[in-house]
MMTF fields as JSON, N, C-alpha, C and O atoms, coordinates in Angstrom:
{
  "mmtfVersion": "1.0.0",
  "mmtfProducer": "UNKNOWN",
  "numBonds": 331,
  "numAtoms": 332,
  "numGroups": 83,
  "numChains": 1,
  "numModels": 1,
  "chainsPerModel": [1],
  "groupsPerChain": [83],
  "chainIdList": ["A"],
  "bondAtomList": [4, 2, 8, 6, 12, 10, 16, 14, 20, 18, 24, 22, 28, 26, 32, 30, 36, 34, 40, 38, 44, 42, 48, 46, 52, 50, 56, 54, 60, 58, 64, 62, 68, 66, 72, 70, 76, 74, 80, 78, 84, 82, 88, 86, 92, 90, 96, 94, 100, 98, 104, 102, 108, 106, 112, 110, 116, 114, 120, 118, 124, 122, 128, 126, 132, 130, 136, 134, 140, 138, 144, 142, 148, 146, 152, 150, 156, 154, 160, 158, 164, 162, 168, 166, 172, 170, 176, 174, 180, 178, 184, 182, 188, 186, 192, 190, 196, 194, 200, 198, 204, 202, 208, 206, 212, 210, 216, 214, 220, 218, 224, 222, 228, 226, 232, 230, 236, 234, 240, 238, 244, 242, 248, 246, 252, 250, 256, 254, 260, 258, 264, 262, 268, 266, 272, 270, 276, 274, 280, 278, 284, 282, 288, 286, 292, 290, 296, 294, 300, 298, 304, 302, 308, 306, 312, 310, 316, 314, 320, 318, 324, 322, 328, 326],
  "bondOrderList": [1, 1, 1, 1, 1, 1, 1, 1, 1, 1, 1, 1, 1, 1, 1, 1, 1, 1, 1, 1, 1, 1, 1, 1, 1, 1, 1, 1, 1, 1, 1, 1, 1, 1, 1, 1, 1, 1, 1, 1, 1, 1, 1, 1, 1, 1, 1, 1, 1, 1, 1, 1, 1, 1, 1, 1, 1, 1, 1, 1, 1, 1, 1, 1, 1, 1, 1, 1, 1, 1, 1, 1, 1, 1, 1, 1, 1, 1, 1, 1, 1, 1],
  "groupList": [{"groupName": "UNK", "atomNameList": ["N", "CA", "C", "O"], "elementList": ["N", "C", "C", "O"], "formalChargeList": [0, 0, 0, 0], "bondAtomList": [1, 0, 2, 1, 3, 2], "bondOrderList": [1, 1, 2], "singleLetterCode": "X", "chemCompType": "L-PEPTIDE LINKING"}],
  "groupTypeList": [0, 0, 0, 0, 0, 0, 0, 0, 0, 0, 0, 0, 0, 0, 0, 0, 0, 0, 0, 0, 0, 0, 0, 0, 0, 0, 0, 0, 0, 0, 0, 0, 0, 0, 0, 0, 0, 0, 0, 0, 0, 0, 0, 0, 0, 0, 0, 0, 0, 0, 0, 0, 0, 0, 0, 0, 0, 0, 0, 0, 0, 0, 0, 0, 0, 0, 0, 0, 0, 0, 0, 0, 0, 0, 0, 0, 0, 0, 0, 0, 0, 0, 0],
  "groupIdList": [1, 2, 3, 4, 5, 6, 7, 8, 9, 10, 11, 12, 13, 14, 15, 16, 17, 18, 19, 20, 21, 22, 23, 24, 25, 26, 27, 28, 29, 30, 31, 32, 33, 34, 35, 36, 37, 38, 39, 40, 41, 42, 43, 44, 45, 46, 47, 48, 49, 50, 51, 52, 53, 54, 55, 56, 57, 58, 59, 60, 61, 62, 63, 64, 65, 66, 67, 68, 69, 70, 71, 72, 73, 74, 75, 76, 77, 78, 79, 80, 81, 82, 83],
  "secStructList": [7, 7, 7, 7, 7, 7, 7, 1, 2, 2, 2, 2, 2, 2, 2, 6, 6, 7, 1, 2, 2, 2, 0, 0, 0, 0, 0, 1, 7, 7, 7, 7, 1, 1, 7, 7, 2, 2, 2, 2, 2, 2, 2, 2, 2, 2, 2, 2, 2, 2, 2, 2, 2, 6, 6, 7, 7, 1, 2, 2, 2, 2, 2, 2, 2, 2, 2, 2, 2, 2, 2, 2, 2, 2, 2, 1, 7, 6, 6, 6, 6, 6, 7],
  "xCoordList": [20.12, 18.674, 18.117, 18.549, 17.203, 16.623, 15.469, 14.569, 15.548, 14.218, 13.679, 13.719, 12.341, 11.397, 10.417, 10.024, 10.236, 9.803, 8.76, 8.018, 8.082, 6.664, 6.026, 6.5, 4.97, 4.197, 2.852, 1.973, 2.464, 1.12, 1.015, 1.96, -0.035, -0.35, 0.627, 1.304, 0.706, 1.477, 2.907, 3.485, 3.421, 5.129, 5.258, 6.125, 4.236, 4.453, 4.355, 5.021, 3.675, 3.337, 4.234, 4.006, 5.585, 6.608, 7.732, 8.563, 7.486, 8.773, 8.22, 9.328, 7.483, 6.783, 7.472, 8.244, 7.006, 7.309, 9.152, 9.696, 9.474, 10.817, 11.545, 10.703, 12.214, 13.038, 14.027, 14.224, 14.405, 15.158, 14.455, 14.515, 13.419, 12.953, 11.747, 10.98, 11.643, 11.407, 12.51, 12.116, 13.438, 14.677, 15.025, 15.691, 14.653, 15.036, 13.732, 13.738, 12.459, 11.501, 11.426, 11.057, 11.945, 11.078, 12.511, 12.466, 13.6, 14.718, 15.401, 15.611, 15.806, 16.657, 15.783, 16.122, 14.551, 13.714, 13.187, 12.364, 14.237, 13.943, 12.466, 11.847, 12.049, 10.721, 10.706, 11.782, 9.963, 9.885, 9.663, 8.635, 10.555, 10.712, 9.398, 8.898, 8.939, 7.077, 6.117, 6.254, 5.065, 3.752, 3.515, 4.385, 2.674, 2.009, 0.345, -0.254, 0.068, -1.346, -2.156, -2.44, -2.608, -3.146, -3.311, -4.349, -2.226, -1.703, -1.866, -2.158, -1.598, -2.204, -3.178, -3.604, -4.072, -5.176, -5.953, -7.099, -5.323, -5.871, -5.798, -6.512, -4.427, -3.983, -4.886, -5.326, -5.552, -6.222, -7.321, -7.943, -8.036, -9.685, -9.154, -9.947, -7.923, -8.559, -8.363, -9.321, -7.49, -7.397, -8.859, -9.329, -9.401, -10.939, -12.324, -13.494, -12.153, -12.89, -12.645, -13.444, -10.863, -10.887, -11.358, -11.476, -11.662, -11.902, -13.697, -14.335, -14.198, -15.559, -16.257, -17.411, -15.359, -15.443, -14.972, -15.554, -14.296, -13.867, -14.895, -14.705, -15.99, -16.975, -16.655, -17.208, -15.92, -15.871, -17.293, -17.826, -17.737, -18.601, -18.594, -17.406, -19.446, -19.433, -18.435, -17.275, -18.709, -18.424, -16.494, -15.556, -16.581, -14.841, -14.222, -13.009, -14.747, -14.576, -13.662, -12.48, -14.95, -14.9, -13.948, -13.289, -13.86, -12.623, -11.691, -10.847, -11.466, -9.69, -9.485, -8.309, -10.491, -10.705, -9.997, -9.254, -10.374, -10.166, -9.052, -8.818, -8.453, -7.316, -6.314, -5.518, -6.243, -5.289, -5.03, -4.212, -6.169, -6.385, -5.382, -4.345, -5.427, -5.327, -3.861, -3.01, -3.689, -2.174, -1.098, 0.013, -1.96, -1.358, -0.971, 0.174, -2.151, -2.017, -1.146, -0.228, -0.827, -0.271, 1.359, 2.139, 1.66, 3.148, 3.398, 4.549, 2.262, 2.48, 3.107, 3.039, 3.611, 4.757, 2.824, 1.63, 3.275, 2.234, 1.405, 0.333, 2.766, 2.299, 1.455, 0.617, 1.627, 1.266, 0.033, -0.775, -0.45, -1.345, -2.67, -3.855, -2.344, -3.027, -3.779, -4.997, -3.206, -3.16, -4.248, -4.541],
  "yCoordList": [-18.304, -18.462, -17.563, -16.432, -18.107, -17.065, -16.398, -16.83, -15.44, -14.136, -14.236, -14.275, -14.453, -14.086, -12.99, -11.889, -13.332, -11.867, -11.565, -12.459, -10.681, -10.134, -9.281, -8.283, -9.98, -9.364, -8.786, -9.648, -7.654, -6.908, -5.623, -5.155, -5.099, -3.698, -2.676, -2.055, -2.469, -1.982, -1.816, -0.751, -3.067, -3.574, -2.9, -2.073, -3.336, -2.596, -1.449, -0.913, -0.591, 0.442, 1.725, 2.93, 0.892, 1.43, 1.494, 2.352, 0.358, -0.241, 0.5, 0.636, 1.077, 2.047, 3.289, 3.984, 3.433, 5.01, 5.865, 6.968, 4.408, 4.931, 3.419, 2.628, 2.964, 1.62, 1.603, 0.775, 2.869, 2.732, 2.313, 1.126, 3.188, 2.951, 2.054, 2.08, 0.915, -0.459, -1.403, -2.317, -1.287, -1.983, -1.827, -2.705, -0.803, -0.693, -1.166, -1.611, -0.964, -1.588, -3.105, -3.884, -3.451, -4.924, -5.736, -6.801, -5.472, -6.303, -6.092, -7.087, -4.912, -4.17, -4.584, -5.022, -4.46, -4.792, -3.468, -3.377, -2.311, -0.858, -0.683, -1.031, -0.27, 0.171, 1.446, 1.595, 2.628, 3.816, 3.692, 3.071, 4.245, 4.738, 4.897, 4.191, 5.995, 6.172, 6.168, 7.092, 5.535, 5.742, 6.425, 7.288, 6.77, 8.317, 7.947, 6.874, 8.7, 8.751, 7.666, 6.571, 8.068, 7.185, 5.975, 5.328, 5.661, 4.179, 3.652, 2.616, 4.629, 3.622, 3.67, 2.516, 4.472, 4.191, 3.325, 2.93, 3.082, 1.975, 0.208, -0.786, 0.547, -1.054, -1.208, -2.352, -0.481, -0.012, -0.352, -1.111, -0.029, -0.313, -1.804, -2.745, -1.965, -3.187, -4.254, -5.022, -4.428, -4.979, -5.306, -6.406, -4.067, -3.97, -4.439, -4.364, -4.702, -5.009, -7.285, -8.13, -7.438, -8.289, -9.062, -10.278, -8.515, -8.933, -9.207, -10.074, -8.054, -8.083, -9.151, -9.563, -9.489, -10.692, -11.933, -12.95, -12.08, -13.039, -13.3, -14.185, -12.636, -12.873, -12.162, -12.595, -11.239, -10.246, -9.251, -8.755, -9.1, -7.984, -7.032, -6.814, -5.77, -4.597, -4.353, -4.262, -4.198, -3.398, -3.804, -3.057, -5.085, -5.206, -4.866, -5.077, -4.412, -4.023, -2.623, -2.279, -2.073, -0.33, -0.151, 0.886, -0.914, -1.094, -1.158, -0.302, -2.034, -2.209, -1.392, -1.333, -0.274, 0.43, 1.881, 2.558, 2.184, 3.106, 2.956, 3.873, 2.124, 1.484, 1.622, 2.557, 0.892, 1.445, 3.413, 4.133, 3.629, 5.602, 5.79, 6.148, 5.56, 6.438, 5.998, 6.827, 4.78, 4.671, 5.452, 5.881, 5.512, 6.017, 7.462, 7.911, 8.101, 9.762, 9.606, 10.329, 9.2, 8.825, 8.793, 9.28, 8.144, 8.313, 9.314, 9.654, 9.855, 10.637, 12.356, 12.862, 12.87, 14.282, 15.687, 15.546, 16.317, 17.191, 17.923, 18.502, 17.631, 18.198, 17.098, 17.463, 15.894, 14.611, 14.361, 13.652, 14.89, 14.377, 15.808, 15.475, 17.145, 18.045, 17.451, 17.559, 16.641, 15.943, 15.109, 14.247],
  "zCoordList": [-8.199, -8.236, -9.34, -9.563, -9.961, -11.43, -11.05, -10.33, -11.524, -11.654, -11.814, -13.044, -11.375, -11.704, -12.827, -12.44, -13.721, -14.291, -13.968, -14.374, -13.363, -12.995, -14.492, -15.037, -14.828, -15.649, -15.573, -15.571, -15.515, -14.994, -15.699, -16.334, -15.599, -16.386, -15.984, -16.803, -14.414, -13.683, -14.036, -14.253, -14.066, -14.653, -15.798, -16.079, -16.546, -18.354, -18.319, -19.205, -17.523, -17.994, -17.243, -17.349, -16.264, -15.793, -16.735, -17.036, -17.076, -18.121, -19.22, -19.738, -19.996, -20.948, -20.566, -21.227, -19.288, -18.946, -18.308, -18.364, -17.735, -17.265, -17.543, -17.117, -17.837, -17.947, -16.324, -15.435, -16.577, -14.941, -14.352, -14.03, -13.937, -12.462, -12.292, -11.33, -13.794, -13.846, -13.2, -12.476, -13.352, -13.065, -11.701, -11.153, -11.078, -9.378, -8.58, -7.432, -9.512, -8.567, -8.669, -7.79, -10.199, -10.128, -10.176, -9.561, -10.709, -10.649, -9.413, -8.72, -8.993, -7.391, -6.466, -5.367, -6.882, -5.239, -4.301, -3.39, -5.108, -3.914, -4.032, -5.038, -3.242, -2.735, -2.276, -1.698, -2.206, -1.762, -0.526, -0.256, 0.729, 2.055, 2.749, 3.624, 2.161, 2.678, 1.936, 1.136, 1.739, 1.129, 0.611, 0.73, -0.129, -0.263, 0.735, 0.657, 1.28, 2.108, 1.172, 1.657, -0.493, -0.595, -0.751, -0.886, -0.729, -1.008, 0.919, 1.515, 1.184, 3.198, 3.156, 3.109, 3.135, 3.085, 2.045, 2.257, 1.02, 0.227, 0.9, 0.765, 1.713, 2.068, 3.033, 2.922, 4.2, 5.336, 4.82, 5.563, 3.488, 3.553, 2.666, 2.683, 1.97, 1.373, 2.698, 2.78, 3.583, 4.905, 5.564, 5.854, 5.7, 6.641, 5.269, 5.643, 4.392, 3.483, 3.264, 2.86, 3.892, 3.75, 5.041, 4.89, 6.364, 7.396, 7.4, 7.998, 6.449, 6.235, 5.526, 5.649, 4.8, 3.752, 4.531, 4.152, 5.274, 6.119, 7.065, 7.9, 7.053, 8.58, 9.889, 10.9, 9.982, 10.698, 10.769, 9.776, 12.105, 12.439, 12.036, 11.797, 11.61, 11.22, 12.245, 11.844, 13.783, 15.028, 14.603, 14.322, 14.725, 14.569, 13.17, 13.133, 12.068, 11.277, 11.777, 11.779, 12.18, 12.475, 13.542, 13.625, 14.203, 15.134, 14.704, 14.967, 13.985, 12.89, 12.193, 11.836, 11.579, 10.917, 11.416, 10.706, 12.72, 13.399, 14.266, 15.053, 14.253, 15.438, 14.084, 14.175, 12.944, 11.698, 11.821, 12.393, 10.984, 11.177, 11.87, 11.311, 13.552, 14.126, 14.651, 14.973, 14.696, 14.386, 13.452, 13.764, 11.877, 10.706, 11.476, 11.519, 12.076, 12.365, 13.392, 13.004, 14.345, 15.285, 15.186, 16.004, 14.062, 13.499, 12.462, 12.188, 11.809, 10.95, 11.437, 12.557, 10.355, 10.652, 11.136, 10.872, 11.556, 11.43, 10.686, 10.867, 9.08, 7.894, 7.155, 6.332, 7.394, 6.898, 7.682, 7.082, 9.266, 10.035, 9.323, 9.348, 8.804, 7.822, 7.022, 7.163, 5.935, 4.903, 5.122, 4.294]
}
């Protein structure tokens, strides 16, 4: 089956900066183990931004909103729940 090549600012500007670790994200597939905080919380508001846009209620908004959070803190290490 053939590859796909993914082309984006993102892609280029990995493949600019490291060629390896272009090649393990976009050809290998590896993905980093854990997040960094801001990247959950980015997926978290763009999620509750897409429910808002979907016709979702403020109230169930803030609900999904806060039911994500507190999950995130919930699994997070103690040094990570600081953070």
């Amino acid at each position: 089956m053939a590859q796909v090549l993914e082309v984006s600012h993102s892609s280029c500007s990995m493949a600019r900066s490291c060629q390896q670790k272009y090649k393990w994200h976009y050809i290998d597939g590896y993905r980093p183990i854990r997040k960094s905080n801001a990247l959950t919380l980015g997926a978290i508001l763009h999620d509750a931004f897409d429910l808002y846009y979907k016709g979702s209620s403020d109230q169930d908004v803030v609900s999904e909103l806060t039911l994500c959070l507190n999950d995130q803190i919930a699994n997070a290490s103690l040094t990570e729940q600081e953070e």
